[in-house]
FISE-223261 format. One line per field, with one value per residue (C-alpha): x, y, z; residue number from 1; residue in three letters. Coordinates in steps of 0.02 Angstrom, whole numbers, plus 50000, padded with zeros to 5 digits. Each point is the difference from the previous one (the first is absolute). Layout:
N
x	(X,...)
y	(Y,...)
z	(Z,...)
resi	(NUM,...)
resn	(ALA,...)
! end
This chain:
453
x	(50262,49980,49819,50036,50052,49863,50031,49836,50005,50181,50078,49881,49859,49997,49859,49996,49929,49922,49830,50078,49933,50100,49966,50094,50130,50166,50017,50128,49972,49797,49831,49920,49854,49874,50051,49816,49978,50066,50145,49955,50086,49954,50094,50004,50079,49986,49948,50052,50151,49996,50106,50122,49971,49854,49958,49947,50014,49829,49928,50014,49874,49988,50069,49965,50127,49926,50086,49880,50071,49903,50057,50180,50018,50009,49881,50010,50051,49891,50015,49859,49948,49859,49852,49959,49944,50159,50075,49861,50008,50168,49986,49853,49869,49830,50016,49981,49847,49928,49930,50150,49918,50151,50048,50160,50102,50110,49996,50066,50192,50017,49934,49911,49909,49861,49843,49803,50075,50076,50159,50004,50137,49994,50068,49968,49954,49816,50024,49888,50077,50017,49942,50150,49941,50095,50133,50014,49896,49909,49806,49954,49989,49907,49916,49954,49875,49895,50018,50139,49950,50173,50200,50098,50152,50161,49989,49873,49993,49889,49936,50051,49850,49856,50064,49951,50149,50033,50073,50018,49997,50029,49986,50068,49924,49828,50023,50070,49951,49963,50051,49892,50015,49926,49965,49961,49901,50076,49868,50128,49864,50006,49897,50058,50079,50057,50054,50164,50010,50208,50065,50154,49959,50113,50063,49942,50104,49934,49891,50027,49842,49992,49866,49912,50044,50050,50152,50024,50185,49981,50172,50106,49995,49878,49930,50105,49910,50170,50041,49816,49975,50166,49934,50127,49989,49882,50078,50132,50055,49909,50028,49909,49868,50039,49985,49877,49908,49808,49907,49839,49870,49983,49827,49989,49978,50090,49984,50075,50178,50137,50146,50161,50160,50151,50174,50018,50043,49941,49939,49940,49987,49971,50046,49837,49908,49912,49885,50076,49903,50035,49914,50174,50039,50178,50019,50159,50049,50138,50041,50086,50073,49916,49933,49999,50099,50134,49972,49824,50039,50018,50013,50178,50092,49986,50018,49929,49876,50029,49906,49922,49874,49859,49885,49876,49853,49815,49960,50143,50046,50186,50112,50191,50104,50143,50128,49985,50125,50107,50056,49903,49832,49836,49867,49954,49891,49936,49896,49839,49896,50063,49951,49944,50039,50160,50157,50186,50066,50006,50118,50064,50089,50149,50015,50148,50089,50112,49946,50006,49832,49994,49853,49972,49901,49968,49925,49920,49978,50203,50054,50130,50011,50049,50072,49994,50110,49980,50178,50068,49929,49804,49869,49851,49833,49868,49995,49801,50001,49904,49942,50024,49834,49944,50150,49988,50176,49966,50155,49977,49987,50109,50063,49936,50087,50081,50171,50078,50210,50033,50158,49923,49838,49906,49886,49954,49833,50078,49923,50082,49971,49923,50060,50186,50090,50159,49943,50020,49839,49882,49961,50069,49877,50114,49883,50026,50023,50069,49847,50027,49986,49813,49864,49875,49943,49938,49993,49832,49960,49906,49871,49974,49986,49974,50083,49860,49933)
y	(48738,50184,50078,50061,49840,49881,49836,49974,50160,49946,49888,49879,50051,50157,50044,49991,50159,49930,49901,49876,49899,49887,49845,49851,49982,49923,49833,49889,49825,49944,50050,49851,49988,49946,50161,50111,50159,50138,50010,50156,50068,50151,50106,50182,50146,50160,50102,50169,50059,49927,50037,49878,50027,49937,49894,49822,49873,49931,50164,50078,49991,49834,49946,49838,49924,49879,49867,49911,49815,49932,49852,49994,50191,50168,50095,50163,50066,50146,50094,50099,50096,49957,50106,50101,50162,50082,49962,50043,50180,50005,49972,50125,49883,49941,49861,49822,49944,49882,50001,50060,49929,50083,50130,49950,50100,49866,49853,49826,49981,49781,49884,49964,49874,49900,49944,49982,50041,50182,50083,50062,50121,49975,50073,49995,50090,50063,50050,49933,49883,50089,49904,49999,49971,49866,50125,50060,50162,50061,49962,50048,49942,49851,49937,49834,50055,50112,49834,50058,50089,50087,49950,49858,49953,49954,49831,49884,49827,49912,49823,49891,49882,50133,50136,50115,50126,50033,50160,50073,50170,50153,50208,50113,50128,49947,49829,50028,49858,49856,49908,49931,49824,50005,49862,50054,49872,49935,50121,50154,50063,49993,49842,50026,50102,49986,50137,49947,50089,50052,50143,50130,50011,49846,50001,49846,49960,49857,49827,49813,49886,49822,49890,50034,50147,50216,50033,50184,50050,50129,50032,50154,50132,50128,50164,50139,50145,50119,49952,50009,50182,50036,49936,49859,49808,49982,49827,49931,49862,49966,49865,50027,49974,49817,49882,49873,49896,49983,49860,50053,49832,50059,49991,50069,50168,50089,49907,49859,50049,49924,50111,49912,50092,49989,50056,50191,50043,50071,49909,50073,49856,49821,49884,49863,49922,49842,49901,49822,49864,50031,50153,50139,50101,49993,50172,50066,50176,50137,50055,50156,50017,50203,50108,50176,50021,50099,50026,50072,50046,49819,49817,49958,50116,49887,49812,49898,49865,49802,49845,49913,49864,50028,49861,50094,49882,50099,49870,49988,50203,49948,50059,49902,50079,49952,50102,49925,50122,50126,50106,50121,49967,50078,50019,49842,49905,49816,49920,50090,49852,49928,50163,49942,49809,49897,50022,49985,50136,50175,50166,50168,50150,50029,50174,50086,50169,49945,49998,49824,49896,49814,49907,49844,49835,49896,49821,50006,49802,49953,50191,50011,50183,50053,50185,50047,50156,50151,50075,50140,50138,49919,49996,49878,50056,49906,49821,49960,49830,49935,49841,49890,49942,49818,49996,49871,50039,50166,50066,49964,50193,50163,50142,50160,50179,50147,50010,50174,50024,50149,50052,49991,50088,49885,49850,49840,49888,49827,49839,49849,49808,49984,49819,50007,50163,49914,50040,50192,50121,49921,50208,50149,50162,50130,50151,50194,50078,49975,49939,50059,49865,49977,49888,49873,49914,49862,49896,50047,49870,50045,49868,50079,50188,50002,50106,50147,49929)
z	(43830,50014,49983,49843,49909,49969,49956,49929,49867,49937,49876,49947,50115,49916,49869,49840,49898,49855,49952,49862,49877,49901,49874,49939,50124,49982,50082,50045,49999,49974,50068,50049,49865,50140,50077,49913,50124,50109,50126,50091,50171,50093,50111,50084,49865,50080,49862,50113,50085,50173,50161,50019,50198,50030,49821,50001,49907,50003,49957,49828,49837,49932,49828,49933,49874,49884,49860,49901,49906,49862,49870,50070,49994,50120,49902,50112,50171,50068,50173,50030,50180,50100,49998,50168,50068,50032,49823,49927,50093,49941,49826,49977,49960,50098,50124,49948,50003,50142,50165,50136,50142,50136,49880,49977,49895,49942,49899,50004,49984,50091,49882,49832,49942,49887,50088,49950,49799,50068,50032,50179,50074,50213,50133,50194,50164,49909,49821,49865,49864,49830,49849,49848,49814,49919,49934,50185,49987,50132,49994,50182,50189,50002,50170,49924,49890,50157,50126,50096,50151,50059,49986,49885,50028,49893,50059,49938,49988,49891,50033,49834,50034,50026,49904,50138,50057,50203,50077,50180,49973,50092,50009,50101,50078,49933,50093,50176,50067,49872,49836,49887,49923,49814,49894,49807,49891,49843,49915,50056,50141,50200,50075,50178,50132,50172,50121,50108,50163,50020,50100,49967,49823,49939,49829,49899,49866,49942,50046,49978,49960,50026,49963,50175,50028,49943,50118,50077,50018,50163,50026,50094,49854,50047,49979,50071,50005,50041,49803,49934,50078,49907,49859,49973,49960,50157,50051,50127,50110,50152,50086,50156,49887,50002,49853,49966,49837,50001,49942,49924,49913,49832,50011,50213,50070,50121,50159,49914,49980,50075,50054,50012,50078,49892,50012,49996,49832,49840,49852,49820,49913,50029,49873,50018,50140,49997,50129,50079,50078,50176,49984,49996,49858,49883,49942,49951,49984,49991,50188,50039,50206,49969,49900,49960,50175,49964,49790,49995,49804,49945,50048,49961,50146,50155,49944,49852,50011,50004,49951,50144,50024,50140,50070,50082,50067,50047,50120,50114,49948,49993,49863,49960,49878,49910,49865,49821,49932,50117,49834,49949,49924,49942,49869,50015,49873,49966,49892,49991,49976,50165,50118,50157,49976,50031,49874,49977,49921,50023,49917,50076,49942,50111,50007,50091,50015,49867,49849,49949,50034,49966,49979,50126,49986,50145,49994,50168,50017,49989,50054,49833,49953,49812,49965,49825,49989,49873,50010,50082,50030,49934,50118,49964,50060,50053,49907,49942,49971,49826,50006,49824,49918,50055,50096,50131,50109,50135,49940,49798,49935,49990,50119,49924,50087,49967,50023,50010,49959,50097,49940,49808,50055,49897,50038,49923,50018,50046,49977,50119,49985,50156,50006,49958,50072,49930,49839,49916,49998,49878,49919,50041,49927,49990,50058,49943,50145,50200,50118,50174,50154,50012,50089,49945,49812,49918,49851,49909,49876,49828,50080,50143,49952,49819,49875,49924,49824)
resi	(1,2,3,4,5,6,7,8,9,10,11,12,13,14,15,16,17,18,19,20,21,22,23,24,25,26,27,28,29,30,31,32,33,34,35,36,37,38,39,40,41,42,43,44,45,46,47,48,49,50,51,52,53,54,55,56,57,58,59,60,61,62,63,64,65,66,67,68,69,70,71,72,73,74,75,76,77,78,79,80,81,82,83,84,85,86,87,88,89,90,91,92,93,94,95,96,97,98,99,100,101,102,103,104,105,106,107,108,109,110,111,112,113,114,115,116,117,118,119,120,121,122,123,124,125,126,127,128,129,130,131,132,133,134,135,136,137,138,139,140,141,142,143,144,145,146,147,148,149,150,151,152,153,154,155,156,157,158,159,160,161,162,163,164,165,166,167,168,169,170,171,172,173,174,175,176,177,178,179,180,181,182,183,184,185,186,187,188,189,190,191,192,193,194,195,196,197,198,199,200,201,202,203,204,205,206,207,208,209,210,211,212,213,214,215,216,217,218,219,220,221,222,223,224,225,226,227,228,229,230,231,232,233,234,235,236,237,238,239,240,241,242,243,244,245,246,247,248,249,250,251,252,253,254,255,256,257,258,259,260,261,262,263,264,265,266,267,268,269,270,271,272,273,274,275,276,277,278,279,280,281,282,283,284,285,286,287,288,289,290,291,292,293,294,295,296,297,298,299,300,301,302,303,304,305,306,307,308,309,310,311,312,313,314,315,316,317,318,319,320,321,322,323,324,325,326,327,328,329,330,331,332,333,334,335,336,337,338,339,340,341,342,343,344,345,346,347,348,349,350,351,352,353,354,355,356,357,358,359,360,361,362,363,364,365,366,367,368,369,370,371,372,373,374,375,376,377,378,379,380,381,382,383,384,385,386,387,388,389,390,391,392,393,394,395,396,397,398,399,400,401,402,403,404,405,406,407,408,409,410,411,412,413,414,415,416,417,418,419,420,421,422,423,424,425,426,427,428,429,430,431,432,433,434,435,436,437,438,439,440,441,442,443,444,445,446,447,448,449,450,451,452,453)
resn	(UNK,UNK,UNK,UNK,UNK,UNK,UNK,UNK,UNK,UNK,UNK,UNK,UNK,UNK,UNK,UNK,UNK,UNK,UNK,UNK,UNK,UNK,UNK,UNK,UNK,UNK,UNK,UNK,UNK,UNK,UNK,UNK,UNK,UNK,UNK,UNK,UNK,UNK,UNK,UNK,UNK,UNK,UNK,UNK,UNK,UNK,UNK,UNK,UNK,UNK,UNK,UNK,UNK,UNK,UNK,UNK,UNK,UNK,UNK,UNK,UNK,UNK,UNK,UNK,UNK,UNK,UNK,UNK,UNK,UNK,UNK,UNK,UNK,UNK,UNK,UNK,UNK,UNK,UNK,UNK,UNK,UNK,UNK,UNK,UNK,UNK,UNK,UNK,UNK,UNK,UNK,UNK,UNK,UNK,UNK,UNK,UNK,UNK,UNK,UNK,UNK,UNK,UNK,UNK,UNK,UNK,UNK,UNK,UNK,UNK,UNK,UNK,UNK,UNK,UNK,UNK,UNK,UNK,UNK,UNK,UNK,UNK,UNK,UNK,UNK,UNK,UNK,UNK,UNK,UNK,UNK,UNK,UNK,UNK,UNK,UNK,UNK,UNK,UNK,UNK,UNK,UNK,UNK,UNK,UNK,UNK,UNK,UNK,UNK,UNK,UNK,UNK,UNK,UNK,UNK,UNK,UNK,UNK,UNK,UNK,UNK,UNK,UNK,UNK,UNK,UNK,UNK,UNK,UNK,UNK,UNK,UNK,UNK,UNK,UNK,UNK,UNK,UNK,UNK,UNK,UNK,UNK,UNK,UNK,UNK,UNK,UNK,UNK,UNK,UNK,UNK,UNK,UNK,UNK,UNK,UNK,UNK,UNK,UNK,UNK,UNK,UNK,UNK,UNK,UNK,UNK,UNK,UNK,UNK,UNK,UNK,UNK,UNK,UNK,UNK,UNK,UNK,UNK,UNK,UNK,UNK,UNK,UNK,UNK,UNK,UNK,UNK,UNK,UNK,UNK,UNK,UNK,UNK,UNK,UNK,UNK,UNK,UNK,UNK,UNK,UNK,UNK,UNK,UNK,UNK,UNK,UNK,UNK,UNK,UNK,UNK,UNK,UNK,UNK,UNK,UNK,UNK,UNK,UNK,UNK,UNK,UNK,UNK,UNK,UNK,UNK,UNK,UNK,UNK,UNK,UNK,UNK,UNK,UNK,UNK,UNK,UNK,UNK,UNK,UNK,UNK,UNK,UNK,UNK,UNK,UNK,UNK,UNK,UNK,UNK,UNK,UNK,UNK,UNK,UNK,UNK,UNK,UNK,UNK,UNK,UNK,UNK,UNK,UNK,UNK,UNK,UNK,UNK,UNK,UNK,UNK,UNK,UNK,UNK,UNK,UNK,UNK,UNK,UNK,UNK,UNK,UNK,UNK,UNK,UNK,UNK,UNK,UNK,UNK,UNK,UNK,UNK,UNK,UNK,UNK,UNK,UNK,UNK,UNK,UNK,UNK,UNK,UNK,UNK,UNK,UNK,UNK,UNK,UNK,UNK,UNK,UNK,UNK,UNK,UNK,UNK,UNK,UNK,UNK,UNK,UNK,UNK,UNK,UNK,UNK,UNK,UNK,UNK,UNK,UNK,UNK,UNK,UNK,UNK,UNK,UNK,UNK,UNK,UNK,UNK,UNK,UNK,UNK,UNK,UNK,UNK,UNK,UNK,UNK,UNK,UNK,UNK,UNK,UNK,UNK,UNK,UNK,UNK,UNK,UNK,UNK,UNK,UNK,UNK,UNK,UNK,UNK,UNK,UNK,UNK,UNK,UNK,UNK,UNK,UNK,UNK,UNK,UNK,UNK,UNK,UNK,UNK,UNK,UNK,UNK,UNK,UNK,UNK,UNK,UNK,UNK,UNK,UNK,UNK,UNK,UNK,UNK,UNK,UNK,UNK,UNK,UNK,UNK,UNK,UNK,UNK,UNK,UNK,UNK,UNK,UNK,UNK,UNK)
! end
């Protein structure tokens, strides 16, 4: 690829140009009636020209698509940009308000989701989450209601049993030389940090928690300071750096992490991790062999990740790994309910340079994969898993994603039986406009974060 084609700015990674709102959506097939809330997804949309040299993906404003489903219906789609400093500047108008603890000038373009009865935008590597209102307007950075003392992350994990949500968080350059493990109460406000000492500046991605214990992924991506000084995605591979998993008591300090040497690789996102009697940890994740190595404008130019199992044991500090799925996997999701305790099925996007992006199911107990595919030339995103009131089976509920048909331009919200892939999508939501490749989102139930009065 030359250095003036990008990848990441063209076809369906390009943005889109328009804040949209739309109501009463055509749908094929039937909305679920159980199905009372918000599909939201957010994603980088540069809102300015940017040189298709030295763009990257993983920076751009963020833009936040939204569906909401009431009473069998699609009652409106709306895409709306995330509030920060920089688009703020650009549009002429003061800055958002909210304390910017690093001065950041952007805002959060990962992940979006419902927690504490709020809308939160997130993003890594420092910046402040951004709180949406229900119609996905900006309201303002939002540090946990004044609790938080620095960085969030994109990443968090919240504990179905306590309510309480766990991140390991980092910033860069504020942070040189630590990460901090944050646990927010279900209240929406900080109870408890811990400072991580790491070296090189590694980028953390993301975190597994098990019941025992907040896992830190300190892996061979790491600060380059030849690309931060020329003011570039500051991030490449490393692998002198070496690669290891800590093991930090959810209630410990410091001194009581674990480190635990693992293959050198890269990993953005585990799919769950769960404790076992003899004292190791299941967890299984997305592995890539590098990482920004010789693409430092994207993740997709040097190899695409697979679905392995590691057993990595604290005591003994061994690790065994073995390959699930050698195709290509990511995105992973599970049951939410289940985070950081033992289960059977998990789901992945399988994205590619072609265009056309399955979605996977694995039962992890017998090893049977399902594909459900979307037809040429569709690429599913990230499949959020819904579970079905009262239901009693892990795997009784719906697939929820966007899938994008790239030679149409257009995209549709999709909703999958997540039990029978042999069976056609359950809804399609036709949407009024093309939504470009993006991140990280969540179903938001009507229960959870409730519709204004």
């Amino acid at each position: 690829m030359t250095d003036t084609a990008n990848r990441y700015l063209e076809g369906n990674y390009g943005p889109v140009v328009d804040e949209v709102t739309a109501f009463d959506l055509p749908v094929i097939g039937q909305i679920p009636t159980e199905l009372a809330g918000r599909y939201l997804r957010n994603g980088p949309n540069p809102m300015s020209e940017v040189d298709p040299a030295t763009h990257h993906w993983f920076i751009g404003d963020g833009m936040v698509h939204g569906v909401r489903l009431l009473d069998g219906q699609a009652k409106w789609y709306r895409n709306r940009y995330v509030g920060s400093s920089s688009l703020s500047e650009r549009r002429g108008q003061p800055d958002i308000p909210g304390r910017n603890w690093n001065d950041s000038p952007g805002g959060p373009n990962t992940n979006v989701g419902g927690f504490a009865g709020t809308t939160w935008a997130m993003v890594e590597a420092g910046g402040c989450p951004v709180e949406l209102t229900y119609d996905l307007e900006t309201v303002g950075r939002n540090d946990f209601f004044g609790t938080l003392p620095g960085a969030f992350t994109a990443h968090p994990k919240v504990d179905a049993d306590t309510g309480e949500m766990h991140a390991v968080v980092y910033a860069l350059p504020q942070w040189m030389d630590h990460v901090q493990y944050v646990v927010v109460g279900a209240d929406g406000k900080v109870r408890r940090t811990v400072d991580v000492p790491v070296v090189d500046g590694p980028m953390v991605h993301d975190m597994s928690l098990t019941q025992k214990y907040a896992i830190v992924y300190d892996m061979p991506v790491t600060l380059d300071l030849d690309l931060a000084f020329a003011a570039r995605f500051p991030f490449s591979w490393n692998p002198d750096h070496g690669s290891r998993l800590g093991f930090l008591p959810r209630e410990g300090e410091a001194a009581d992490i674990v480190w635990v040497d693992v293959p050198i690789s890269y990993v953005f996102h585990p799919m769950n991790a769960y404790d076992q009697a003899d004292g190791s940890v299941v967890i299984d994740l997305c592995v890539y062999d590098t990482m920004f190595d010789n693409d430092v404008r994207g993740p997709f130019g040097d190899n695409f990740a697979r679905l392995e199992r590691w057993v990595v044991n604290p005591l003994t500090r061994t690790c065994s790994t073995t390959v699930i799925d050698s195709s290509w996997s990511e995105f992973p999701r599970h049951r939410g309910s289940l985070t950081g305790k033992p289960y059977r099925f998990g789901y992945c996007a399988s994205p590619s340079l072609d265009p056309t992006w399955p979605t996977l199911k694995y039962d992890l107990h017998t090893g049977e994969r399902w594909q459900f595919d979307h037809g040429p030339g569709r690429s599913a995103g990230e499949p959020v898993f819904v579970g079905r009131q009262g239901s009693t089976e892990e795997d009784d509920g719906w697939l929820v994603t966007f899938v994008h048909d790239v030679p149409a331009g257009t995209a549709e919200l999709v909703i999958l039986d997540a039990q029978d892939f042999s069976r056609p999508e359950v809804a399609r939501v036709q949407l009024p406009q093309r939504i470009p490749y993006g991140f990280h989102g969540n179903w938001v139930s009507d229960r959870s974060v409730p519709p204004p009065a």
